[in-house]
GULOZA-295830 format. One record per residue (C-alpha): residue number from 1; residue in one letter; x, y, z. Coordinates in Angstrom, 2 decimals, always signed. Example, Ala and Ser with C-alpha at 12.3 -4.5 7.8 and 13.67 -1.06 7.14 Angstrom:
// GULOZA-295830
1|a|+12.30|-4.50|+7.80
2|s|+13.67|-1.06|+7.14
This chain:
// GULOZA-295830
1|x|+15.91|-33.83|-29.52
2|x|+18.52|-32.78|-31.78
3|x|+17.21|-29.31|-32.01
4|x|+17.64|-28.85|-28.24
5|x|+21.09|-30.31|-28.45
6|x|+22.03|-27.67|-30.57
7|x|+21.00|-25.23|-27.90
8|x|+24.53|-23.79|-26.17
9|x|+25.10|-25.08|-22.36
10|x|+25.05|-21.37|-21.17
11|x|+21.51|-20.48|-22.66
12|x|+19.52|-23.34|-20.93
13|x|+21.25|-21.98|-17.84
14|x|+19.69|-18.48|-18.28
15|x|+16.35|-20.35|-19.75
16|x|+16.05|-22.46|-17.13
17|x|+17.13|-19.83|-14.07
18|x|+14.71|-17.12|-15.79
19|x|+11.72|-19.54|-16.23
20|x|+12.38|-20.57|-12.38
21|x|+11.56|-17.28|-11.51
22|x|+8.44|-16.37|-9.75
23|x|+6.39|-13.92|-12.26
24|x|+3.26|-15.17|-11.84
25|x|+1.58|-17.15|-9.49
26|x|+1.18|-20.12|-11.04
27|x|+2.60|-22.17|-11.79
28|x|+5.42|-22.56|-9.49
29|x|+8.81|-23.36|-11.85
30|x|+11.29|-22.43|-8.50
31|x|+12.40|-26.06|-8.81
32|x|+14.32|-25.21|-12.12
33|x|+16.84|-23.40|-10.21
34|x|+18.04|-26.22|-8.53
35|x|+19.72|-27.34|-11.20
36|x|+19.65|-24.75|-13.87
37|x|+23.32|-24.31|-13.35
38|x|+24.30|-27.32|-13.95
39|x|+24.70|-26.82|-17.78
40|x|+27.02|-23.85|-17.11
41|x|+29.11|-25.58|-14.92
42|x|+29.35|-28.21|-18.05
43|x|+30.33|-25.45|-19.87
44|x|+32.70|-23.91|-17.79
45|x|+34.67|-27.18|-17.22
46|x|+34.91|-27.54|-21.17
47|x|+36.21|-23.62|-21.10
48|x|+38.31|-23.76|-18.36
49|x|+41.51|-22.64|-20.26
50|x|+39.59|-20.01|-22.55
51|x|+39.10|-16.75|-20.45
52|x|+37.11|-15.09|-22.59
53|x|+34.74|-18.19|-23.32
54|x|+34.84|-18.76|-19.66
55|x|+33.55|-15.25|-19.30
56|x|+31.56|-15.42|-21.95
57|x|+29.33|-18.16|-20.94
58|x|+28.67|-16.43|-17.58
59|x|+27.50|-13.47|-19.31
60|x|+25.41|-14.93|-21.78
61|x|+23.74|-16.94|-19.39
62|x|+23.05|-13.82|-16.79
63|x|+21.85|-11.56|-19.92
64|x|+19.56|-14.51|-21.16
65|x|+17.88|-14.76|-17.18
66|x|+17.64|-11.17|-17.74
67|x|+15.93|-10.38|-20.46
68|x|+13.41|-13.21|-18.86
69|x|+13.14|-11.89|-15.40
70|x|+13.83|-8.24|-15.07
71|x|+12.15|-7.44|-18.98
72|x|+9.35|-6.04|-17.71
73|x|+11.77|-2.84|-16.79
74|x|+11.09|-1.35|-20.16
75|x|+7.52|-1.32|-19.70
76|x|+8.79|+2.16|-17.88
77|x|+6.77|+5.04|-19.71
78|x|+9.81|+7.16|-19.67
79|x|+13.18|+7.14|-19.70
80|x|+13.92|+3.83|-21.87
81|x|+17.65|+4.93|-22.68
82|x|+17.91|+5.19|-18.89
83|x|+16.46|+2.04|-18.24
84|x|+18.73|+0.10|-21.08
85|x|+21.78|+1.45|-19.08
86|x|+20.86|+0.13|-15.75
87|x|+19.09|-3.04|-17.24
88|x|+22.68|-3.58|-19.33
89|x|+24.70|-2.45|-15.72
90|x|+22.94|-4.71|-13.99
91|x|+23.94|-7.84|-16.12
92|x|+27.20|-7.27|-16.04
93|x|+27.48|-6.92|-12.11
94|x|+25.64|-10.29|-12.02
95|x|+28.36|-11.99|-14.07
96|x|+31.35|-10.43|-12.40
97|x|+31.49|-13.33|-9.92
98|x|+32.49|-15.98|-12.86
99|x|+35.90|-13.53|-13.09
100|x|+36.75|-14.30|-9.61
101|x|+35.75|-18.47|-10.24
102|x|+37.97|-18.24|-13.25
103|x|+41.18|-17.52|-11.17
104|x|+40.05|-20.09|-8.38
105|x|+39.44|-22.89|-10.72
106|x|+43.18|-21.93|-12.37
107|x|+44.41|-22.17|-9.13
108|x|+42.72|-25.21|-7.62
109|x|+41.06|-26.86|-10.62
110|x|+37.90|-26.67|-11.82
111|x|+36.83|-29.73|-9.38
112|x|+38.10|-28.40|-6.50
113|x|+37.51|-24.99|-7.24
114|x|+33.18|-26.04|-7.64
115|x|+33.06|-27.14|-4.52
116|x|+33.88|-22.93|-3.27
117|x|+31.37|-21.38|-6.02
118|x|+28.53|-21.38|-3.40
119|x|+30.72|-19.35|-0.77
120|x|+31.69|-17.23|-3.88
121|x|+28.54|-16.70|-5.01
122|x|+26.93|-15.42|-1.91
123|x|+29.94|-13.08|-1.17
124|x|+29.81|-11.73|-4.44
125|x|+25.78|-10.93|-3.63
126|x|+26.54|-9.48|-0.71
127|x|+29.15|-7.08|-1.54
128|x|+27.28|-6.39|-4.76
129|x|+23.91|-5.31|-3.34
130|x|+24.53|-2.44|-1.36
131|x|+26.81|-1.02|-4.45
132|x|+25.54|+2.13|-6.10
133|x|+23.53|+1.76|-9.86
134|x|+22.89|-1.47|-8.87
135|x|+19.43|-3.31|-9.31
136|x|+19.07|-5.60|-5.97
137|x|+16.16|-6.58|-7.45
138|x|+17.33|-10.13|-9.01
139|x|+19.68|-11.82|-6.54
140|x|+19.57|-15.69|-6.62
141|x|+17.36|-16.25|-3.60
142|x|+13.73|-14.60|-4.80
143|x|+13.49|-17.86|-7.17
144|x|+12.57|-19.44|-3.46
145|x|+10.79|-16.94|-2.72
146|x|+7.19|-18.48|-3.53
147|x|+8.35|-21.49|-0.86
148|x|+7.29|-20.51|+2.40
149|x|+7.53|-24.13|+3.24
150|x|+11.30|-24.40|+1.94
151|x|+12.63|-21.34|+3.07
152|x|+11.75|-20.40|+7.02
153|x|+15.54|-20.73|+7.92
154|x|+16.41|-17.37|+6.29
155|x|+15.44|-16.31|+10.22
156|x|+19.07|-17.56|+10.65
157|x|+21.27|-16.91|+7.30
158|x|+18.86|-14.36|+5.67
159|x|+18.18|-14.54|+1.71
160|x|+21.81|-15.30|+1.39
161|x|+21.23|-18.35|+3.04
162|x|+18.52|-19.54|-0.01
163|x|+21.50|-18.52|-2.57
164|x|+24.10|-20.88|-0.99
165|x|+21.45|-23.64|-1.07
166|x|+20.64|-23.25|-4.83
167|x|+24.20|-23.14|-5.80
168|x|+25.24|-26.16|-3.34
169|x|+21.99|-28.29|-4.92
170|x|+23.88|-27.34|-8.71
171|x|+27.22|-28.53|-7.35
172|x|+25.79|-31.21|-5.98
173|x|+24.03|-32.59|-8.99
174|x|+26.85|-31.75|-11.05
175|x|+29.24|-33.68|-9.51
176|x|+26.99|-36.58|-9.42
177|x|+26.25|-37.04|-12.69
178|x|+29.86|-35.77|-14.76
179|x|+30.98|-39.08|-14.15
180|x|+27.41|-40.80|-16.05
181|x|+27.48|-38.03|-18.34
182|x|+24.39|-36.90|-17.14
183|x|+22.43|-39.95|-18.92
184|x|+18.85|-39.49|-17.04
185|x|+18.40|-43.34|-17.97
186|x|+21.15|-44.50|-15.81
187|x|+19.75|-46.07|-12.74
188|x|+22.35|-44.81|-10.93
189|x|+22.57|-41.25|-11.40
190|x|+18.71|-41.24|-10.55
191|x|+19.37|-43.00|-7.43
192|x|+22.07|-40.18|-6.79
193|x|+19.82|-37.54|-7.81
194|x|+16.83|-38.77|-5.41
195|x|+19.40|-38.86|-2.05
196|x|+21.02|-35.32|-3.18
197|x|+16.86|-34.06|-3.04
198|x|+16.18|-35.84|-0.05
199|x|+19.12|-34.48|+1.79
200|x|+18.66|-31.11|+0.26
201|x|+15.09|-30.30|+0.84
202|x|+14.72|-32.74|+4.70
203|x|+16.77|-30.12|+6.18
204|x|+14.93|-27.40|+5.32
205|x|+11.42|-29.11|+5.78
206|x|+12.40|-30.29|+9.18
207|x|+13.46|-26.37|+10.02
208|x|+10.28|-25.46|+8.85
209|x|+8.49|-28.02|+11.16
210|x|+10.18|-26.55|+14.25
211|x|+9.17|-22.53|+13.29
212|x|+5.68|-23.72|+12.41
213|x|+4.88|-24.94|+15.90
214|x|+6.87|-22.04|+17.10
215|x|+4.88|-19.41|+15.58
216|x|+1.84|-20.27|+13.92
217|x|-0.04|-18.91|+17.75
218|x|+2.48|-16.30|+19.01
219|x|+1.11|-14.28|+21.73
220|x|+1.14|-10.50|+21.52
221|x|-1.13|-7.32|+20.77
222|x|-2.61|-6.99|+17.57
223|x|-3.65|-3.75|+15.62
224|x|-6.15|-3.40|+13.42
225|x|-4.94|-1.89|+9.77
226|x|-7.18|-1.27|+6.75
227|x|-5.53|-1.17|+3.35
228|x|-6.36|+1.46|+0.75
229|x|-4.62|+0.58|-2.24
230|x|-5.15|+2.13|-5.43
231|x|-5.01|+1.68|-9.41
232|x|-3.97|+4.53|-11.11
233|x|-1.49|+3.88|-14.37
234|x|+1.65|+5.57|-14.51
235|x|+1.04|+8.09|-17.29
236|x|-1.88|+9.49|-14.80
237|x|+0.40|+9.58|-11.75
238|x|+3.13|+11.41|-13.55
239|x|+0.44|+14.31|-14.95
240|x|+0.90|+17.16|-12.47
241|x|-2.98|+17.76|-13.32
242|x|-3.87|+14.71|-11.76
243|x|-2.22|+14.97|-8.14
244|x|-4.95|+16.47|-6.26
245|x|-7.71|+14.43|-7.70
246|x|-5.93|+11.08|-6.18
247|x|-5.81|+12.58|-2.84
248|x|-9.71|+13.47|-3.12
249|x|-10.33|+9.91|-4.19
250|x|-8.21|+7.80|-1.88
251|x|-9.61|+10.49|+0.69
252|x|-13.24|+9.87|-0.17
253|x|-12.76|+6.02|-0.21
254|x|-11.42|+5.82|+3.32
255|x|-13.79|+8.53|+4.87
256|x|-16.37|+5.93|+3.26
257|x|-14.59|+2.91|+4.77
258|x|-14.39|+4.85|+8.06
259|x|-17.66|+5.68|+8.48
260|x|-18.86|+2.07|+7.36
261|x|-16.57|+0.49|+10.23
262|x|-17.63|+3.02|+13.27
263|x|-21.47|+2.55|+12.25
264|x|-21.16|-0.95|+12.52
265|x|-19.47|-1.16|+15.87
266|x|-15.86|-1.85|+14.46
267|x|-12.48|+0.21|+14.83
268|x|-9.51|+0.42|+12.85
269|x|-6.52|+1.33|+14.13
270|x|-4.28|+2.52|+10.87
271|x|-5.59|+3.38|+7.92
272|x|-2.60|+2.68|+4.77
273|x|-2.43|+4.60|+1.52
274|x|+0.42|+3.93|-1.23
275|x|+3.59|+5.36|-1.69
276|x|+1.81|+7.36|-4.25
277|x|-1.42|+8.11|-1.84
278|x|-0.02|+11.99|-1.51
279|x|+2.48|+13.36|-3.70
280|x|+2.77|+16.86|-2.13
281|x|+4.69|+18.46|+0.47
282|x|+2.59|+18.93|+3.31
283|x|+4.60|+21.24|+5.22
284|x|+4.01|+23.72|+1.74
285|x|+0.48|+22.89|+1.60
286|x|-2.66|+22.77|+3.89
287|x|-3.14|+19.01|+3.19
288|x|-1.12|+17.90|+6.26
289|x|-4.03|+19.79|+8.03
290|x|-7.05|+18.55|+6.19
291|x|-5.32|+14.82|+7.10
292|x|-4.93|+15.53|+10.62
293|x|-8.83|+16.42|+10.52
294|x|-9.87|+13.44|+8.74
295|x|-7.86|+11.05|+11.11
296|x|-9.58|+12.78|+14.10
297|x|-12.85|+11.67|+12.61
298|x|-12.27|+8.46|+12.12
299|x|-10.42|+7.69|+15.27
300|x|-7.34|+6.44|+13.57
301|x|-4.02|+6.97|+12.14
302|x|-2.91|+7.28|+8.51
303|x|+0.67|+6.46|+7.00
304|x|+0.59|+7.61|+3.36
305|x|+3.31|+8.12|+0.87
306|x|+4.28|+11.60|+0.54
307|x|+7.24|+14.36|-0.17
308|x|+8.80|+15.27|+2.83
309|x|+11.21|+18.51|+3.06
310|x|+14.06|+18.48|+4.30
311|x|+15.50|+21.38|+7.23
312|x|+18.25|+22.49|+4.65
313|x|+15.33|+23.26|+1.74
314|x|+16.16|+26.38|-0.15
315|x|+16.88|+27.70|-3.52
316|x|+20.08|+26.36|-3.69
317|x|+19.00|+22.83|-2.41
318|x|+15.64|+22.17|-3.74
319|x|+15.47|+18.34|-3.14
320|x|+12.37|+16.68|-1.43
321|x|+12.55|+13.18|+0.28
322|x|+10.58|+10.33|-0.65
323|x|+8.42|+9.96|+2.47
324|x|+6.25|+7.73|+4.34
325|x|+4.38|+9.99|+7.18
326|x|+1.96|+9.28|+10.27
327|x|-0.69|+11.24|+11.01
328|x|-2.53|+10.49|+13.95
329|x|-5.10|+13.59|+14.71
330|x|-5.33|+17.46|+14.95
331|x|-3.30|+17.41|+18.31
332|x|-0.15|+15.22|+17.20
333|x|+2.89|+16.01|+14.93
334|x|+3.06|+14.36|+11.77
335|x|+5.96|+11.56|+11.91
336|x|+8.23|+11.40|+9.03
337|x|+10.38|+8.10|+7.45
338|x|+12.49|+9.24|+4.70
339|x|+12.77|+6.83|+2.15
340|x|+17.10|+5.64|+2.85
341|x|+17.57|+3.77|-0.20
342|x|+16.75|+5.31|-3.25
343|x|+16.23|+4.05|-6.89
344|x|+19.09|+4.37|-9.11
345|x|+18.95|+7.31|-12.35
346|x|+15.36|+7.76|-11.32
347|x|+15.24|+8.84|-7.76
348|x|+18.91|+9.49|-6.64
349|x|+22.19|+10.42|-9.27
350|x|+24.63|+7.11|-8.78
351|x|+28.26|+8.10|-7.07
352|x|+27.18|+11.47|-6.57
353|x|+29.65|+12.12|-4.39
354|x|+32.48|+11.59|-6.63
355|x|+30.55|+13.41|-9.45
356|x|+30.77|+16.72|-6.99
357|x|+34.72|+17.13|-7.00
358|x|+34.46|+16.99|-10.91
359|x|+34.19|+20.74|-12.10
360|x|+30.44|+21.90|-13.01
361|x|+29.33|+19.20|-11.04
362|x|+29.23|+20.80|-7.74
363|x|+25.42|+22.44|-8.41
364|x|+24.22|+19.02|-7.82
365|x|+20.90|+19.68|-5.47
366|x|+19.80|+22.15|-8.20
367|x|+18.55|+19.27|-9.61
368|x|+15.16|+18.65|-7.83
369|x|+13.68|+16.00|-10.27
370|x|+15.89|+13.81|-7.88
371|x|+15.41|+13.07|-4.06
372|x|+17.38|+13.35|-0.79
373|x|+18.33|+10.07|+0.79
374|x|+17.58|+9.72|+4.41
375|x|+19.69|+7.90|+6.91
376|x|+17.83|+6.73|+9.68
377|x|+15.74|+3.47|+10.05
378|x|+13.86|+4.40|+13.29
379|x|+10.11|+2.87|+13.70
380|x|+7.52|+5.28|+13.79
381|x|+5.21|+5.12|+16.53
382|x|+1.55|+4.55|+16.72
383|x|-0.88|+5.35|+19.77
384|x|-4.17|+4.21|+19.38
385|x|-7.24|+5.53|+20.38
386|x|-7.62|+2.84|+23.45
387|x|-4.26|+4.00|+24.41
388|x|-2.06|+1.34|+22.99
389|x|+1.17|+1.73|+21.49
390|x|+2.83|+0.22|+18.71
391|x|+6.52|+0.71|+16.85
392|x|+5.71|+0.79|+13.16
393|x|+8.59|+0.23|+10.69
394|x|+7.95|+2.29|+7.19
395|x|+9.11|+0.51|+4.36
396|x|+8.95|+2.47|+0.53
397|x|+9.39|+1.06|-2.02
398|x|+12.81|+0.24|-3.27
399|x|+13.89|-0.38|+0.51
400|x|+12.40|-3.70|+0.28
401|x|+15.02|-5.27|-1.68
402|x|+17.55|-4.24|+0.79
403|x|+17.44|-6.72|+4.00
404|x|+19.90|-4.70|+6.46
405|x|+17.57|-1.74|+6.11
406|x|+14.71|-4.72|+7.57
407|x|+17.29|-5.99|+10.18
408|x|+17.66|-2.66|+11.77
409|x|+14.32|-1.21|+11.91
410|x|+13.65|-4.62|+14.03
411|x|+16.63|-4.01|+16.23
412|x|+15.30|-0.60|+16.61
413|x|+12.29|-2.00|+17.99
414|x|+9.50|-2.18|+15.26
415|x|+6.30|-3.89|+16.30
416|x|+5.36|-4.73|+13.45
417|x|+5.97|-3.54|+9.05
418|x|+3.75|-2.00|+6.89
419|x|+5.29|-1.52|+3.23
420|x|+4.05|+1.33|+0.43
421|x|+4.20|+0.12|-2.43
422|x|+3.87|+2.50|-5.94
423|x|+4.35|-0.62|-8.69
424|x|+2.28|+0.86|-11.60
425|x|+5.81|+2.37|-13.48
426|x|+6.00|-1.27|-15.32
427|x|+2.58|-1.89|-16.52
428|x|+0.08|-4.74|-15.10
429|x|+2.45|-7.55|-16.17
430|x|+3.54|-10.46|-14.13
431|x|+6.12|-9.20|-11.59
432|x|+3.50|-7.99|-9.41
433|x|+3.57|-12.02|-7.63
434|x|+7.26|-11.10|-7.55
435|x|+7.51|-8.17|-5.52
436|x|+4.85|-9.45|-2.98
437|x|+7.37|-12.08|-2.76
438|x|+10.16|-10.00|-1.51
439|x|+7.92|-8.45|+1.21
440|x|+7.02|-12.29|+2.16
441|x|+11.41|-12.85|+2.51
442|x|+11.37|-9.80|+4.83
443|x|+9.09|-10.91|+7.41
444|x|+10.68|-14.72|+7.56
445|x|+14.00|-13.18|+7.67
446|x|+12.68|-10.54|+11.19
447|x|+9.88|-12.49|+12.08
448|x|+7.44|-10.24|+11.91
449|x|+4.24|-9.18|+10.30
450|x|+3.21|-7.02|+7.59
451|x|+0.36|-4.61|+5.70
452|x|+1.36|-4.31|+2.27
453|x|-0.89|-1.28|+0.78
454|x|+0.25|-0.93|-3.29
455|x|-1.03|+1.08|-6.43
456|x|-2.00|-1.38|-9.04
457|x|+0.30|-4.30|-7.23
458|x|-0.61|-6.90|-4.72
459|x|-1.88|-5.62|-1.50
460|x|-2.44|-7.98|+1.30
461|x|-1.04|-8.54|+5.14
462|x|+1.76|-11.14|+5.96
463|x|+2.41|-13.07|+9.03
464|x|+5.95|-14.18|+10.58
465|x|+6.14|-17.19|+8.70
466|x|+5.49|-15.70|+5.10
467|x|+1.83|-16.62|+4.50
468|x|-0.56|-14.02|+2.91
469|x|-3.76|-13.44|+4.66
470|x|-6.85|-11.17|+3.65
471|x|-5.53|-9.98|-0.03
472|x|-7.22|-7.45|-1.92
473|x|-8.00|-8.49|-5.18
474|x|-5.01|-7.68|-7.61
475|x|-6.23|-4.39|-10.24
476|x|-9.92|-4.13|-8.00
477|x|-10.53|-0.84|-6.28
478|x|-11.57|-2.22|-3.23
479|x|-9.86|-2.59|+0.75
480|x|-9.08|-4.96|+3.35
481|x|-9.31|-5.01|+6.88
482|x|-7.15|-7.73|+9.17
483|x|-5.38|-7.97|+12.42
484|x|-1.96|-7.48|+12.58
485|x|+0.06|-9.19|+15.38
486|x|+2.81|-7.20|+16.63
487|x|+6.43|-9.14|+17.92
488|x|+8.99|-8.26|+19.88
489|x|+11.38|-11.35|+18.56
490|x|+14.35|-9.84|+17.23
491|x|+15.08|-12.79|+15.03
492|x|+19.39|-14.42|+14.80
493|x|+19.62|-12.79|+11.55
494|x|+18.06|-9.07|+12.59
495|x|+20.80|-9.24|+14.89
496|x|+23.69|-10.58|+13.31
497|x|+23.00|-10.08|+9.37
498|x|+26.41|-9.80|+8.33
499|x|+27.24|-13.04|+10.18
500|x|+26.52|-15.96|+7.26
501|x|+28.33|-14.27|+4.09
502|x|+31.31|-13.71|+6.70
503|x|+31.22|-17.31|+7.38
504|x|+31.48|-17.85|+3.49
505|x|+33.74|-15.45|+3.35
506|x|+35.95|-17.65|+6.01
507|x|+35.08|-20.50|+4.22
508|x|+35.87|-19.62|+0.67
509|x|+39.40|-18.45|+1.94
510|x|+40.41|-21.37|+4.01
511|x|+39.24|-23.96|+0.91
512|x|+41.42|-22.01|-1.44
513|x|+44.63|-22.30|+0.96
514|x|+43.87|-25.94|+2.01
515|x|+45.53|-28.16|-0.11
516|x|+43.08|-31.22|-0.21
517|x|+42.84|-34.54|-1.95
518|x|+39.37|-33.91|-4.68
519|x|+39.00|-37.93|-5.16
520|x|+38.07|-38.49|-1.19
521|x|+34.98|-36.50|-1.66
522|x|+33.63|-37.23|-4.93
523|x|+33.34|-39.78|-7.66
524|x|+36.86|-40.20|-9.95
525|x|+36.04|-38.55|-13.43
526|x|+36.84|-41.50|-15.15
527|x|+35.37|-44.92|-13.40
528|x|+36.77|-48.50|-14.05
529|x|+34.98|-50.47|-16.28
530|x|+34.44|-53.08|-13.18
531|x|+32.78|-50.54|-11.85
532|x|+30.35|-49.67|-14.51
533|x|+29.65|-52.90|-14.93
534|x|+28.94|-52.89|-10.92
């Protein structure tokens, strides 16, 4: 016990928020986040007149849920220097919003001020996300994310609506113990702690009741998609040697899984391959052909990964998108989705249009190691053989940490998501559960289904409330076959996904003008000794 008192305030916040995070997938630590601020804010309160401390703490505690949550970055077979910068970048933007607490709490005091860190918090994550060099890959909410029970009402306030809740459930707990000095043998902070849990997770649950009766048997059309997902390392993907022999594989596998289905009497409708399933350009090669052949014979579609080229391509522009593309037979034009939000130093240059006025800079698209971004989050569209039609929203990759790209692919009518996934760049480590997780916030947040079809991560199918159905086993070369149920609901949040951090926006300001009295909503710091004795 003395050892772990020795252990600062601000490192069993990072501990605590990094172990709460959802790796693996068991066991399930997301409960640690409920109150893995709560040493901070100790800490904070005892720094409240020390900037740099103040600051300090923040930092220390974001670096230390770092290095536990987002480690597996340098697992990256190239570019570690690269990776160091973003992974160090990324920290920092995470801990910017204690700068902004640090003023308010001046201001207000630290009590009053506490009571506005939720509303700061998700304002901070909002404005930070869509920021360039920025890693949306850690925001507060995906320690939730394994709670499908917990969490349905992101359908209203999206993710940030799970970030408010985690901070609020800190706050909570913090004020109700600083007055018992947080003595876990006091009856009644327990008793204080069991109605803040009650209160905190009824809500929620009773949410969850309503959508589960609401959707567990929505009517609609359902297509059938088989899953091709693949297991190739990233060392093989990246050797130029080995691009046509993963085509001929993941080609061979489905004609196999193709002929196996139409022999016994069963049809698929789309057939998915990985992000990574064709890196070439078809319009430069004749492999847009042979897959327009191959989905004539078996009756189906195909969206695969893929390079796509842009109109502009030429010697003095020699970027390629990153590309999702349907092809549906010999007689139909190949549909494109080009990839809109691209990784950071590895796919796109960061602020590259301020880097252009600079002097030498303005040779840019030479460059063609990176991609072109594209701007448009139209559905692409999917006639089966039978002669039904579905909207398809493409989702690659990075996009999935970005929920506004989601939201507007649904507004723009999508049926239904598939997602191609290329997660071999980190190894076969634990983060695998994570991403999956992400895809599962998506599809609560639009209400709407998914295929998930990844090399070497999880690839399985999703329904509108989060739940995984018909997984392939993770690392087995194998596929999967389901029904997926298309949806026309164009959930609160698809249509208003700006709305809930410009409530907390309107919150946050109006609590820092108000002048009100701290002691009518919360326990005086120092209590009589009649009422201790009480």
């Amino acid at each position: 016990m003395k050892f772990l008192q020795k252990i600062p305030l601000w490192l069993w916040c990072g501990l605590l928020h990094g172990f709460s995070w959802p790796l693996f997938e068991h066991p399930n630590l997301s409960f640690l986040a409920w109150f893995a601020f709560v040493p901070l804010l100790v800490f904070l309160e005892r720094n409240k007149d020390s900037f740099w401390r103040f600051l300090g703490g923040g930092y220390g505690a974001m670096f230390v849920f770092s290095c536990l949550a987002a480690g597996w970055l340098f697992n990256f077979p190239e570019s570690t220097l690269e990776v160091g910068v973003i992974f160090l970048t990324g920290t920092i933007y995470m801990s910017i919003v204690y700068l902004p607490f640090y003023f308010l709490q001046k201001k207000l005091s630290f009590q009053k001020a506490v009571w506005l860190f939720p509303f700061l918090w998700v304002i901070w994550e909002w404005v930070y996300l869509p920021l360039e060099f920025t890693m949306g890959t850690h925001l507060l909410s995906y320690t939730q994310s394994s709670n499908t029970w917990l969490i349905q009402y992101v359908d209203l306030t999206g993710m940030w609506g799970i970030s408010f809740w985690v901070i609020l459930f800190n706050v909570l707990i913090w004020q109700a113990g600083r007055p018992l000095g947080f003595d876990l043998r006091s009856g009644l902070f327990r008793r204080r702690l069991a109605k803040i849990s009650l209160g905190m997770l009824a809500i929620p649950l009773l949410y969850a009741a309503y959508v589960f009766h609401q959707y567990a048997n929505m009517p609609g059309e359902s297509a059938t998609v088989s899953l091709i997902p693949t297991q190739y390392t990233a060392d093989f993907l990246m050797n130029p040697n080995n691009q046509k022999a993963v085509v001929e594989e993941t080609l061979m596998r489905t004609d196999s899984l193709a002929y196996t289905r139409l022999q016994a009497g069963q049809h698929t409708d789309l057939y998915l391959w990985p992000e990574t399933g064709a890196n070439y350009p078809l319009d430069f090669s004749n492999l847009g052909a042979l897959l327009q052949e191959a989905t004539t014979d078996w009756e189906a579609a195909l969206i695969t990964g893929c390079k796509g080229v842009p109109a502009d391509y030429s010697e003095e522009n020699l970027r390629t998108y990153v590309s999702g593309v349907l092809i549906s037979g010999e007689d139909k034009d190949l549909q494109y989705h080009h990839k809109t939000i691209l990784t950071p130093g590895q796919e796109s240059i960061p602020y590259e249009q301020w880097l252009r006025k600079i002097p030498g800079f303005d040779k840019l698209d030479l460059l063609s190691s990176f991609r072109k971004k594209g701007t448009t989050a139209e559905p692409l569209t999917l006639s089966t053989i039978d002669g039904r039609t579905f909207k398809v929203g493409v989702s690659l990759c990075f996009e999935q940490w970005y929920p506004s790209y989601w939201a507007e692919t649904a507004r723009n009518g999508a049926d239904f998501f598939v997602h191609l996934a290329g997660e071999g760049w980190y190894g076969r480590v634990g983060f695998q559960q994570y991403m999956a997780n992400v895809s599962r916030l998506r599809c609560i947040e639009n209400r709407h289904s998914l295929a998930r079809c990844a090399n070497i991560g999880h690839s399985l199918f999703i329904d509108p409330l989060g739940r995984f159905y018909d997984p392939v086993e993770l690392g087995a070369w194998s596929s999967a076959t389901a029904a997926v149920k298309a949806s026309s609901v164009v959930s609160f949040y698809a249509r208003f996904p700006w709305l809930f951090p410009v409530v907390c926006l309107v919150g946050l300001t109006i609590g820092s003008l108000l002048r009100w009295d701290y002691a009518k909503i919360s326990t005086p710091v120092f209590p009589t000794r009649k009422k201790i004795l009480a």
